[in-house]
C-alpha positions in Angstrom: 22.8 -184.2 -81.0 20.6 -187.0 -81.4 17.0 -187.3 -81.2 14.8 -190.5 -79.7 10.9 -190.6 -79.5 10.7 -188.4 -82.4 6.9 -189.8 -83.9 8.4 -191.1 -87.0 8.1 -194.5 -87.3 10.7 -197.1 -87.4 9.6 -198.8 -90.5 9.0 -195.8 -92.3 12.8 -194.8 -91.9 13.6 -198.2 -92.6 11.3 -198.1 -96.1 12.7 -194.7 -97.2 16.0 -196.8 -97.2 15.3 -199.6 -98.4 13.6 -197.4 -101.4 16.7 -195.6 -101.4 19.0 -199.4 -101.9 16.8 -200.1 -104.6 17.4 -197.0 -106.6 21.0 -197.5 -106.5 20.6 -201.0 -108.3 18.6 -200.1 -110.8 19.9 -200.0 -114.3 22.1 -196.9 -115.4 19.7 -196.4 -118.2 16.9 -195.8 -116.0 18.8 -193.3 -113.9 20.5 -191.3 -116.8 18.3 -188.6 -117.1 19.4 -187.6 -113.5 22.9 -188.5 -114.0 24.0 -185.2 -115.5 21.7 -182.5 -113.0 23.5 -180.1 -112.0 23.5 -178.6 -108.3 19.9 -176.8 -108.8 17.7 -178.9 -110.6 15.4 -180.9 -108.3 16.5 -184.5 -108.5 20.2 -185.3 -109.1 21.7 -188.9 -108.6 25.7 -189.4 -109.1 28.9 -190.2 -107.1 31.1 -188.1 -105.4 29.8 -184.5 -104.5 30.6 -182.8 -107.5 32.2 -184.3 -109.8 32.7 -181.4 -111.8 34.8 -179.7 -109.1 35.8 -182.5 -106.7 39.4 -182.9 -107.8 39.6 -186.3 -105.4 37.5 -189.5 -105.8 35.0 -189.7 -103.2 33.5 -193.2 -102.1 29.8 -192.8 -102.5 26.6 -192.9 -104.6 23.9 -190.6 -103.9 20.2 -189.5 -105.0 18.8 -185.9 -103.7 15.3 -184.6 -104.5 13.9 -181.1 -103.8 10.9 -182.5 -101.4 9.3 -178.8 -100.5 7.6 -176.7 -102.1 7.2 -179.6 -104.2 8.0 -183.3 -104.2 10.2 -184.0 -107.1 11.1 -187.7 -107.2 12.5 -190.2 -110.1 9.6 -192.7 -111.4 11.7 -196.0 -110.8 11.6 -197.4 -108.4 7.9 -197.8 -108.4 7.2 -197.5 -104.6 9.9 -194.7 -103.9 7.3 -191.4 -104.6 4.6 -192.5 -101.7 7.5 -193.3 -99.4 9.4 -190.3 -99.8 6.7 -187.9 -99.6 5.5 -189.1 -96.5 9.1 -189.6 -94.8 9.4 -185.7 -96.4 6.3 -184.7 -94.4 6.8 -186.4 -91.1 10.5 -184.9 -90.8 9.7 -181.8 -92.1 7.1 -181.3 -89.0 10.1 -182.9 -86.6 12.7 -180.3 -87.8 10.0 -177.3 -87.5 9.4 -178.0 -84.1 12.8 -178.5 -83.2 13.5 -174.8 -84.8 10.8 -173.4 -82.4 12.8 -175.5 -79.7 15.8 -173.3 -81.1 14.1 -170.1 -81.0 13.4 -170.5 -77.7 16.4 -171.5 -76.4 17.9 -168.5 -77.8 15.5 -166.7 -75.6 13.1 -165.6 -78.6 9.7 -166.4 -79.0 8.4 -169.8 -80.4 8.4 -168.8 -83.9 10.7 -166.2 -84.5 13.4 -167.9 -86.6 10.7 -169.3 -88.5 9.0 -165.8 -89.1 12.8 -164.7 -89.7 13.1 -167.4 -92.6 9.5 -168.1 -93.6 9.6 -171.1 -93.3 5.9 -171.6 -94.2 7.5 -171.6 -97.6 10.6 -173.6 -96.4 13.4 -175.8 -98.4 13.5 -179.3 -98.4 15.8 -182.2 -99.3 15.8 -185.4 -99.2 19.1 -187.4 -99.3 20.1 -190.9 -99.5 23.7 -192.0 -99.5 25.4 -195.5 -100.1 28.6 -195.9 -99.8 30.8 -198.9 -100.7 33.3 -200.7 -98.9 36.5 -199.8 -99.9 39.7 -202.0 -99.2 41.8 -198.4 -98.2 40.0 -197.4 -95.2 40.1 -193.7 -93.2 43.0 -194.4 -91.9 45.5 -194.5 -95.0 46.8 -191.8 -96.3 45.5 -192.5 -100.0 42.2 -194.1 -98.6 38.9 -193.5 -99.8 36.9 -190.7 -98.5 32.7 -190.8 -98.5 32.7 -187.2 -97.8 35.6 -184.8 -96.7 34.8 -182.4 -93.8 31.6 -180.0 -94.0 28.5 -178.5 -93.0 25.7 -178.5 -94.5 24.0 -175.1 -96.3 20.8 -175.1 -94.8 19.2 -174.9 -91.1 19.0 -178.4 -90.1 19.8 -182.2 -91.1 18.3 -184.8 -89.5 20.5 -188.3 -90.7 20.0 -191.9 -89.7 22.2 -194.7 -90.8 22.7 -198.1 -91.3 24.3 -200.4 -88.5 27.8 -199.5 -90.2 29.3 -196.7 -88.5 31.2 -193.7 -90.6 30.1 -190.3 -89.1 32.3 -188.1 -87.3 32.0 -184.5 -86.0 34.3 -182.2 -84.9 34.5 -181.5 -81.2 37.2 -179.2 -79.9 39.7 -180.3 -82.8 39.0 -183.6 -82.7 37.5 -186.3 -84.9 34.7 -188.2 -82.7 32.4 -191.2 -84.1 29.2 -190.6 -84.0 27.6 -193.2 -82.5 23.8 -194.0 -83.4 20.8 -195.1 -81.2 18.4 -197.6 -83.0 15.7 -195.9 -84.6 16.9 -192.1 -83.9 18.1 -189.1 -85.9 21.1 -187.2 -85.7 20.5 -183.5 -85.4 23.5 -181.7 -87.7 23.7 -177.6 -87.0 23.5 -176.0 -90.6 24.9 -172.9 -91.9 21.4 -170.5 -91.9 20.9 -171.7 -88.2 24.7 -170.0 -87.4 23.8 -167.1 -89.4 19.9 -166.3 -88.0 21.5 -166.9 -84.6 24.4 -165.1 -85.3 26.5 -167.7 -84.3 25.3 -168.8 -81.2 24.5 -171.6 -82.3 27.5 -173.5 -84.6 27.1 -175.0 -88.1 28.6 -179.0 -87.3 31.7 -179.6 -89.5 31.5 -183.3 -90.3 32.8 -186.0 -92.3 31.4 -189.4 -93.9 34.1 -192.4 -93.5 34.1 -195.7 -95.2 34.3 -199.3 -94.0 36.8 -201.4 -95.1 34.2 -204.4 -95.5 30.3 -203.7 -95.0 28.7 -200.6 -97.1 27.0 -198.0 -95.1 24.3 -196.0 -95.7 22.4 -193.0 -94.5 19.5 -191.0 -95.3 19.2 -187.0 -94.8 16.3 -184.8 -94.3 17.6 -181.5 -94.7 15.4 -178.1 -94.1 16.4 -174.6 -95.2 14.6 -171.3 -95.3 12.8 -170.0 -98.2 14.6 -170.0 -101.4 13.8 -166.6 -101.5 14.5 -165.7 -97.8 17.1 -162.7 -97.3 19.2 -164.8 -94.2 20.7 -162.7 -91.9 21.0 -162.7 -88.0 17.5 -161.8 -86.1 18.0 -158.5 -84.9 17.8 -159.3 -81.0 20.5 -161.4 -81.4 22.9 -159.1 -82.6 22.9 -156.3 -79.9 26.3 -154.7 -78.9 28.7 -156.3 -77.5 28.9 -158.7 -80.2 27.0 -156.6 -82.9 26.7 -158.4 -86.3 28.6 -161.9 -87.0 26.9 -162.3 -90.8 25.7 -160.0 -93.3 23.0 -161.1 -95.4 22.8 -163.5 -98.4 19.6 -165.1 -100.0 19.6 -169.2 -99.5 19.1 -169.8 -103.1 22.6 -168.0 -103.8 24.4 -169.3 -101.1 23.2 -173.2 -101.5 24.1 -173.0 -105.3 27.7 -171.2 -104.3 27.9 -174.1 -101.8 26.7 -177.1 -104.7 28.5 -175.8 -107.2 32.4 -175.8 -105.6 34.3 -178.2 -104.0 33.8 -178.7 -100.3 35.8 -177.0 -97.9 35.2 -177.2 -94.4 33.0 -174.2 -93.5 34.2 -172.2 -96.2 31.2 -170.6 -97.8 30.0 -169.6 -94.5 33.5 -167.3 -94.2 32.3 -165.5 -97.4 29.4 -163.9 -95.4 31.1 -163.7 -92.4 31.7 -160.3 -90.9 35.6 -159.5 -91.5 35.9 -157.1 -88.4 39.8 -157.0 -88.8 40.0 -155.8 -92.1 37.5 -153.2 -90.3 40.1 -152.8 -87.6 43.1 -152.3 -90.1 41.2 -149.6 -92.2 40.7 -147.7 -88.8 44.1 -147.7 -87.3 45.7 -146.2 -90.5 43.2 -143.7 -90.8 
């Protein structure tokens, strides 16, 4: 889904970029201190995903910083704190009221899923992602990957991107390019929204492709719930027929479960996922 006349300026997106590009050339000494975070601390900058876990070269530099509660942001460069903080504020108020949007929607009040994940107290990342151009492109076999297929661990992701195109969702089975609008945001499904809806709505499994000539670059604005927030379908949702898709799991577990592995499609959402045939089985040979 995309989003167009969303109230945050233009040149602020374009600043929180360009703060981003400027981060990325800095001088590995003045980065090192983040170079070795692991997937909790507050500010990590590195390549790859993980590359602890990875097991695969991924084409991509990256910076994240815990935004909410509390801005955490690297001192260098000099003009990257004021930026970020308010880019963190203005899309922070966009994805709220695009969760009350959701709430209603799903035929709940206004602020239900926010109640449901107090989100007064809410998660928030910021992301920004470069990624080089690479000779072996999507297409070959052995080519370069940004970021293999995923969804993201919290509620929602709102991403805009250079003019280089490399995102791709799946739709049905299929790989499509996601093709940007000047100045608007991608809206990307996150895991906590398919488990407080209890799967009505769907996390987006996506990918991150690279160019065989021009870098790209995107920046992410993700919100979750509370660290601290128990996440589990809201109750009207999960009336019989359908009963109970997820059980529950606090965010702060399942993000770090989700940091700390290698990425696999949508496979940390499957460990909370209601198994109803093992259910099944263990009543037919009773």
């Amino acid at each position: 889904m995309k989003v167009t006349n969303h109230g945050v300026p233009e040149d602020l997106q374009s600043a929180m970029m360009d703060a981003c590009k400027e981060l990325f050339g800095l001088p590995p000494e003045q980065k090192a201190e983040f170079m070795d975070a692991g997937p909790m601390d507050p500010v990590r900058v590195g390549t790859g995903f993980n590359s602890a876990v990875d097991g695969a070269r991924y084409w991509r530099d990256y910076v994240k910083m815990f935004a909410h509660p509390e801005l955490h942001c690297p001192a260098k460069p000099d003009g990257l704190r004021g930026v970020a903080a308010e880019y963190a504020a203005r899309t922070r108020g966009l994805l709220l009221e695009l969760t009350a949007a959701i709430s209603e929607s799903l035929g709940l009040p206004a602020g239900r899923i926010a109640e449901r994940l107090d989100l007064g107290s809410c998660f928030q990342i910021l992301v920004g992602n470069h990624y080089p151009p690479c000779a072996a492109g999507p297409d070959d076999d052995d080519g370069a990957v940004g970021l293999p297929a995923h969804s993201d661990h919290g509620l929602l992701t709102l991403l805009f991107q250079n003019g280089v195109d490399g995102l791709q969702v799946k739709h049905d089975g299929r790989w499509l390019l996601a093709k940007p609008i000047p100045g608007s945001f991608f809206v990307i499904a996150g895991d906590q929204l398919e488990i407080v809806s209890n799967g009505r709505y769907k996390g987006v499994l996506h990918r991150a492709l690279v160019d065989r000539a021009q870098a790209r670059m995107s920046c992410v604005s993700l919100l979750g719930p509370c660290l601290d927030a128990v996440v589990k379908p809201v109750p009207e949702l999960a009336v019989p027929p359908l009963g109970l898709e997820f059980r529950g799991v606090k965010y702060r577990d399942y993000m770090e479960h989700q940091q700390s592995n290698k990425l696999n499609e949508k496979g940390a959402l499957d460990l909370v996922r209601v198994q109803r045939h093992i259910l099944t089985d263990t009543l037919c040979s009773s």
